[in-house]
N, C-alpha and C positions, 0 to 999 in steps of 0.2 A: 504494500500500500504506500502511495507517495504523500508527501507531505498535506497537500492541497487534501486528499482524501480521507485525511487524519485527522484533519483541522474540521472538518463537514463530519465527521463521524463522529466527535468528541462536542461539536456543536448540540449537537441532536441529545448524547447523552446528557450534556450539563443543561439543557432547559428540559427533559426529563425529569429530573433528580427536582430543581428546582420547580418544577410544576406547582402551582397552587401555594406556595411557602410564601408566607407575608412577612419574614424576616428577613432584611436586607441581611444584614450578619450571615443570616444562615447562607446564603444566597452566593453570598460572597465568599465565603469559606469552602463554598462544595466547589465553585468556581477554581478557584488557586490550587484546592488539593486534584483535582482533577487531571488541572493543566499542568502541574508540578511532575504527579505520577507519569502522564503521558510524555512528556518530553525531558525525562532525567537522564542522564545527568547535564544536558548542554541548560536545563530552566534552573539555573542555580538557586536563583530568589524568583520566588512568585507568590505575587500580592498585591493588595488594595492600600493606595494612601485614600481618606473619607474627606470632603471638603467638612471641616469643623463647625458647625454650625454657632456655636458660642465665636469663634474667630474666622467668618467666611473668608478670608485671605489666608489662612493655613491649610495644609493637610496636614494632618493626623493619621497616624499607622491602623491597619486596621485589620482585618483579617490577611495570614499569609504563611507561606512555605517557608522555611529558610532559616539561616543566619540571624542573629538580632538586626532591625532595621532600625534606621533613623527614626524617632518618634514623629519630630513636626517640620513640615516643610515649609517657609514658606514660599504664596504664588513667585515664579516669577523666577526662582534660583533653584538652580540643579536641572536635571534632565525632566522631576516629575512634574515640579515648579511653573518648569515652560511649558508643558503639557496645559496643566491648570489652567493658566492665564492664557492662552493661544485658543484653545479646547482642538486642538490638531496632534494626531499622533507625531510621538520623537521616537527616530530608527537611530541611534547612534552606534558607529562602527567602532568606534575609542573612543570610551566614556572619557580619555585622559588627556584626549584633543577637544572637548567639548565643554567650551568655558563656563564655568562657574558649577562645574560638575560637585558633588555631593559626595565624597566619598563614604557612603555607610558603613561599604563593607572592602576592604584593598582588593578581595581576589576579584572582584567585578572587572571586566573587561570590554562588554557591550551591553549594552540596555535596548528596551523598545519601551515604550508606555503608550498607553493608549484612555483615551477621555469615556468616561462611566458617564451617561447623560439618565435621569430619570424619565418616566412618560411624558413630563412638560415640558421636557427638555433642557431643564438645567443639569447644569456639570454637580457630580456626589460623590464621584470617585475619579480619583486611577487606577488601571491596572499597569504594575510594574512589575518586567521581568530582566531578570539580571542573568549574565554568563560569562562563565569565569575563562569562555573562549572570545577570541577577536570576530569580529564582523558575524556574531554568530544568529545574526536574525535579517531575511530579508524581505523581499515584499510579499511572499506568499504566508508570512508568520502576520508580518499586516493586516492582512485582510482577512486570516484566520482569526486573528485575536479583535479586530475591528467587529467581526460577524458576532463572534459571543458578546463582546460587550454593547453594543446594538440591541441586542434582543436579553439581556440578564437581566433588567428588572422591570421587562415588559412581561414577561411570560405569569 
């Protein structure tokens, strides 16, 4: 099975699981542990920063695979940061060329994050994945990872 048909089959299961579940949390945790198991060991770190509702220009750590992560982002700095504030997926091939990068964890090498929108369309999350390989995400992890988070708290 190739990538592309990975990402479409692991779709289906994680709005399966999440069916009918009115707990973001929960939602989000089946999300990451899903994505973690299916793509280990290149999904080093996988997980959700939450926009902080007490400080809407933060994230906050939230459900996730991994390493201990940074607690609080804020908009605007690091790769999740620019996420947040853009609401546009960030493909970065070296986290260590990518200014004002975040370092949570040293073994990170490349990231993707992608923007969590609710059904009215504001931004509530990120999903951030880390890899302790170079350039180890391309455009078909995009559009894999874009398709889940599109439809994870619509279902």
């Amino acid at each position: 099975m190739d990538k592309q048909q990975r990402y479409s089959e692991l779709h289906g299961e994680i709005m399966a699981v999440v069916a009918g579940e009115t707990s973001r949390t929960a939602r989000l945790a089946s999300a990451s542990c899903i994505l973690s198991i299916a793509f280990a060991p290149r999904f080093y770190w996988t997980g959700f920063y939450e926009v902080d509702p007490n400080k809407p220009e933060e994230l906050v750590v939230g459900p996730y695979q991994g390493t201990l992560g940074c607690l609080r982002i804020p908009f605007g700095k690091g790769v999740c940061g620019v996420c947040a504030a853009s609401g546009e997926t960030q493909l970065v091939a070296d986290v260590h060329k990518f200014a004002g990068h975040i370092a949570c964890d040293s073994a990170t090498r490349s990231e993707i994050v992608v923007p969590v929108l609710d059904a009215a369309g504001q931004l509530v999350a990120v999903l951030d994945v880390d890899s302790t390989e170079p350039a180890a995400f391309d455009q078909i992890d995009q559009q894999g990872l874009e398709a889940i988070c599109r439809d994870l708290l619509l279902v």
